[in-house]
N, C-alpha and C positions, 0 to 999 in steps of 0.2 A: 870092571868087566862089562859093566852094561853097558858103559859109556861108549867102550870098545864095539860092541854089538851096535848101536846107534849110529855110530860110522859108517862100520861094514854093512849095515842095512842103506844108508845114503849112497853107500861108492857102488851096491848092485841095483840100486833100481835105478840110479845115474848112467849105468852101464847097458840096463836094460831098456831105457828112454831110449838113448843114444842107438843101440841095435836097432830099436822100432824107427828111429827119425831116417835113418840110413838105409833102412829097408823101402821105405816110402818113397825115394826117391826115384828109385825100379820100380815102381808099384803097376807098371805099365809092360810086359811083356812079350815079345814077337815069339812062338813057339816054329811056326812053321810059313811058307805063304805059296799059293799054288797061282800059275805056273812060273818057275826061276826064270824064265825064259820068253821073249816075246817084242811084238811091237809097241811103237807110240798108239796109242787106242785099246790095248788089250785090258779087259779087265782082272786085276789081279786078288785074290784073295785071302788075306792075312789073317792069321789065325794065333791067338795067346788068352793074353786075361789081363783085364786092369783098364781096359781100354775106356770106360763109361757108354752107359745103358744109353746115350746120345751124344751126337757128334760135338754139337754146342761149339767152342772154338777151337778143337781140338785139329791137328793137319795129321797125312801124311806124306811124306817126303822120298820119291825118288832123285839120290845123287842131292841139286839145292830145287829141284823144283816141284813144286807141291802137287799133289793130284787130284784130280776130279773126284770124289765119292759117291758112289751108286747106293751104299748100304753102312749101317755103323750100329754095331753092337756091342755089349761089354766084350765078349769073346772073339768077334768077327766084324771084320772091314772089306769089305771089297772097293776097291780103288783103281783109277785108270790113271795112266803115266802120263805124261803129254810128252816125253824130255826127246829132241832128234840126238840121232847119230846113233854109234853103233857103240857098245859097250859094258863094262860090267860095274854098276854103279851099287850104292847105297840105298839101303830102305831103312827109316823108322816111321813110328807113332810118333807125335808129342802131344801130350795132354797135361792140362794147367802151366804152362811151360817147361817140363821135363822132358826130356828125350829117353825113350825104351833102349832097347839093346839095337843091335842092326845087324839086318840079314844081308845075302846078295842076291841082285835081281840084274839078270843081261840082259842089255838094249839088242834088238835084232832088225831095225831100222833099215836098212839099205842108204850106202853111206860110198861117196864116191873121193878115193885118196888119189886122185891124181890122174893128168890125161895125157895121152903121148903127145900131142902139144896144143899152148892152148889160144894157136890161131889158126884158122883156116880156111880156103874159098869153100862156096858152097859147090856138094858133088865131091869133095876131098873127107876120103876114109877118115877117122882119126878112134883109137882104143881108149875109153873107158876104164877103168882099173878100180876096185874098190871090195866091201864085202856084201852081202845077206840080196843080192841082185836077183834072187831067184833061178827060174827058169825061164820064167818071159813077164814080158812087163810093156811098161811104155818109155820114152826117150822124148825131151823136150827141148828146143835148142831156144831158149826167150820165148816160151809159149809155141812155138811152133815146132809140130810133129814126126819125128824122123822115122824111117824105115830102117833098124836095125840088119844089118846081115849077118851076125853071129851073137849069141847072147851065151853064157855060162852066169853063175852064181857070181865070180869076181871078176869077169871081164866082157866089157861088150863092144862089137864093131860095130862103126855105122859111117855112114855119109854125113855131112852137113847139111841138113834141107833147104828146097830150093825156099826161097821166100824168110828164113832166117836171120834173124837181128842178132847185134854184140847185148850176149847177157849169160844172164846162168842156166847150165847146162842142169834136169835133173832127171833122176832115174825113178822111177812109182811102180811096186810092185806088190800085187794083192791089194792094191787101196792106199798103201802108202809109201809118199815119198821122200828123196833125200833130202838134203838142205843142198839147195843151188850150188854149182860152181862153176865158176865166171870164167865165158872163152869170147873171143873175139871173131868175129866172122870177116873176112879178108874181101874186101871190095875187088870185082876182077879185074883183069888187065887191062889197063887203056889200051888206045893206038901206039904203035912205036913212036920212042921215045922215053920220056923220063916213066918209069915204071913202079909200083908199089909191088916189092918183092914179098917180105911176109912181114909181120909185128909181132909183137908181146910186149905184154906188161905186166906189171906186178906191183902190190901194196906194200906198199917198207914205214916199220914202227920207227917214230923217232930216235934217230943215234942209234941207226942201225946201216950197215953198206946190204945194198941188193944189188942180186946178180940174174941178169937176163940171158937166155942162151937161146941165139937163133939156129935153127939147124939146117934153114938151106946155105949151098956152099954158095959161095959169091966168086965171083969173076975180077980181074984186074981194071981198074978204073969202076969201079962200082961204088956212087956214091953213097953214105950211111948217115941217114940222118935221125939225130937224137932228140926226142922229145919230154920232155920233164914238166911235170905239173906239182903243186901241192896246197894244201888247206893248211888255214888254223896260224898259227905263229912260226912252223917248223918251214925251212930252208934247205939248197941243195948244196954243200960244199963243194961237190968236184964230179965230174962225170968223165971214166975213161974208157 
């Protein structure tokens, strides 16, 4: 019988190690974090237990990118995001390399998904389309400053400004902005004769077909000419 007891005393405090080592491994907890919501620069602040009485190497993580910390206490962190784009990402602690639970935190960036096209002379309208745009802002065409004629939150009108370069187009609103996106500015029209009607282009991943879509309508005898570049080791198979 004792022998018996001497067992069942090893198989529960084995049982009970075990509970405490499994526990330890949460031993860092997100309880709540204010605010869910917000841009790249807002300071956010995360609130649990476990965290240590000092930052030391400890990170926090919005989505995979780490954030600046303003403040760090066993209870309390306050932390700023950096991450662009617009979105509803991941938050944890890690401390001594564990990772806590994770909460959600949305990205509120102003983030541009697409432009009615993305070539054009300068003086030619072209729409914006995207999310968090606000109510007014600024508009950049390669550093150089456009005069919007209509703005909403996910859509804005404007001109191509005069003096405009091919680069990325972005939108900045309250202090902060999108991540560029790339438009072409259309050199104007020579003298009659051979004439540069419009362009585009687009980046294509390896062993992938892209498709370009010009949307002025062309005329009979309108020559079309194709131009193809590329880096690195990759090649064009066929162009039709």
């Amino acid at each position: 019988m004792s022998s018996l007891r001497r067992v069942l005393s090893r198989v529960v405090l084995s049982f009970v190690f075990a509970v405490l080592a499994a526990g330890s491994l949460l031993s860092q907890t997100i309880t709540s974090i204010s605010p869910t919501s917000g841009t790249r620069g807002t300071p956010v602040t995360i609130t649990g237990t476990g965290f240590g009485a000092t930052k030391g190497s400890s990170t926090v993580t919005f989505a995979t990118s780490t954030a600046t910390i303003n403040s760090w206490s066993d209870t309390q962190i306050v932390a700023v995001p950096q991450n662009q784009g617009a979105a509803t990402i991941s938050v944890f602690v890690t401390v001594g390399g564990v990772q806590s639970n994770q909460v959600s935190f949305t990205l509120t960036n102003p983030q541009i998904n697409k432009l009615s096209t993305n070539s054009a002379q300068v003086d030619q309208e072209i729409t914006i389309t995207g999310v968090n745009f606000g109510s007014s802002g600024t508009v950049t065409f390669n550093n150089t400053p456009a005069s919007p004629s209509s703005w909403t939150s996910t859509s804005i009108v404007t001109p191509v400004p005069s003096g405009a370069t091919t680069g990325p187009i972005v939108v900045t609103t309250s202090g902060v902005s999108s991540v560029g996106y790339e438009f072409m500015v259309v050199p104007p029209p020579p003298p009659p004769g051979v004439q540069f009607i419009q362009g585009n282009w687009k980046n294509g991943a390896s062993g992938t077909t892209s498709t370009l879509s010009f949307p002025t309508s062309q005329n009979a005898r309108d020559l079309n000419v194709v131009i193809v570049s590329w880096g690195g080791t990759n090649s064009v198979t066929s162009v039709h």
